[in-house]
C-alpha positions, 0 to 999 in steps of 0.5 A: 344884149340883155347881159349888157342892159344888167350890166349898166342898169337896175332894170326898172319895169312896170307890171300892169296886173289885170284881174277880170275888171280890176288893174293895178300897176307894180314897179319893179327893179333887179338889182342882184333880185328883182324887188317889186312894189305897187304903185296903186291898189286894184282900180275897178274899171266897172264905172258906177252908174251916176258917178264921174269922179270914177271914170275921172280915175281911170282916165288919170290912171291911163293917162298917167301910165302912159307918162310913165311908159314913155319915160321908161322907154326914153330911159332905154332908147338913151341907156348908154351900153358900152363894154367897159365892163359892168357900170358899178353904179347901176346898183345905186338910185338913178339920182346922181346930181345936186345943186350946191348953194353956188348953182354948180351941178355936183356930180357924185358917185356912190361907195356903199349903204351906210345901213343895211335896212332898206327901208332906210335908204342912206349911202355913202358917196364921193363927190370931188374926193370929198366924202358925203351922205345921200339920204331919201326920207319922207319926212325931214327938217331941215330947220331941225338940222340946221340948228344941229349943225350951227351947234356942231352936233350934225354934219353940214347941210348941202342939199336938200328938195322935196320932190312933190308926192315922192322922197326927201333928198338929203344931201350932207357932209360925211362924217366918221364915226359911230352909228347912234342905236338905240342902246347908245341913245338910252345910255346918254339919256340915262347918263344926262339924267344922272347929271342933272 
């Protein structure tokens, strides 16, 4: 069963870590490792005396824990294990979806990481065989690329929200061609400077 459950999902869990009168909350998924990250610092459950705002804390965390179990185990009551094989986009974000600018929930599938750096997560998808780009940051501005793509120099804007306290999602066309480093970067602006 639990080959299965791997085989369709990235395994997202909680860790509640309790260290004598301190907790912490981890999160976790196991893609081909299991990668962990906290989601709050140690929180002492000691009140101190003549201070609500900590006993205020501890309710929020308790009571957003529970939010969050509950969420988790709605993920797995409605996981759909089928035996088709291994679910190929169970290595990807659970984020699949996006309104285009007519209302119409777009469905896409994701092909691959356009970077292997992780703390830049940008891949590469296929929505109605049109080739597109998923990008989570936490900052963007979407004015900023907006303009760049009225002059032609980024690519179309399709989709973009800013979940509150979370990732920017960046949804826009794909366009072929080479990555810009930094060297690339630093040889245009010295040519840009030469032509001045």
């Amino acid at each position: 069963m639990s080959k299965k459950i791997r085989n369709q999902c990235y395994c997202p869990l909680y860790m509640l870590v309790i260290a004598d009168p301190w907790i912490c909350l981890l999160r976790g998924i196991y893609i081909d490792k299991v990668i962990i990250e906290p989601l709050t610092d140690f929180i002492s459950l000691i009140p101190k005396l003549g201070d609500d705002s900590q006993v205020s804390q501890i309710a929020q965390f308790l009571a957003a824990l529970n939010f969050a179990m509950n969420r988790l185990n709605n993920y797995y009551q409605n996981l759909q294990l089928n035996n088709d094989g291994p679910n190929d986009q169970h290595y990807f974000p659970y984020f699949s979806t996006y309104q285009d600018k007519n209302n119409n929930r777009i469905r896409f599938k994701y092909i691959h990481p356009l970077t292997e750096d992780f703390q830049r997560p940008i891949w590469k998808a296929k929505a109605n065989n049109h080739s597109i780009v998923i990008k989570f940051a936490r900052r963007y501005s979407v004015k900023a690329h907006n303009i760049c793509a009225e002059l032609r120099l980024a690519p179309n804007l399709l989709y973009s929200k800013n979940p509150q306290n979370r990732f920017m999602i960046i949804v826009m066309d794909y366009v072929d061609g080479d990555q810009l480093t930094t060297q690339k970067i630093n040889t245009m602006s010295h040519n840009i400077a030469k032509s001045s």
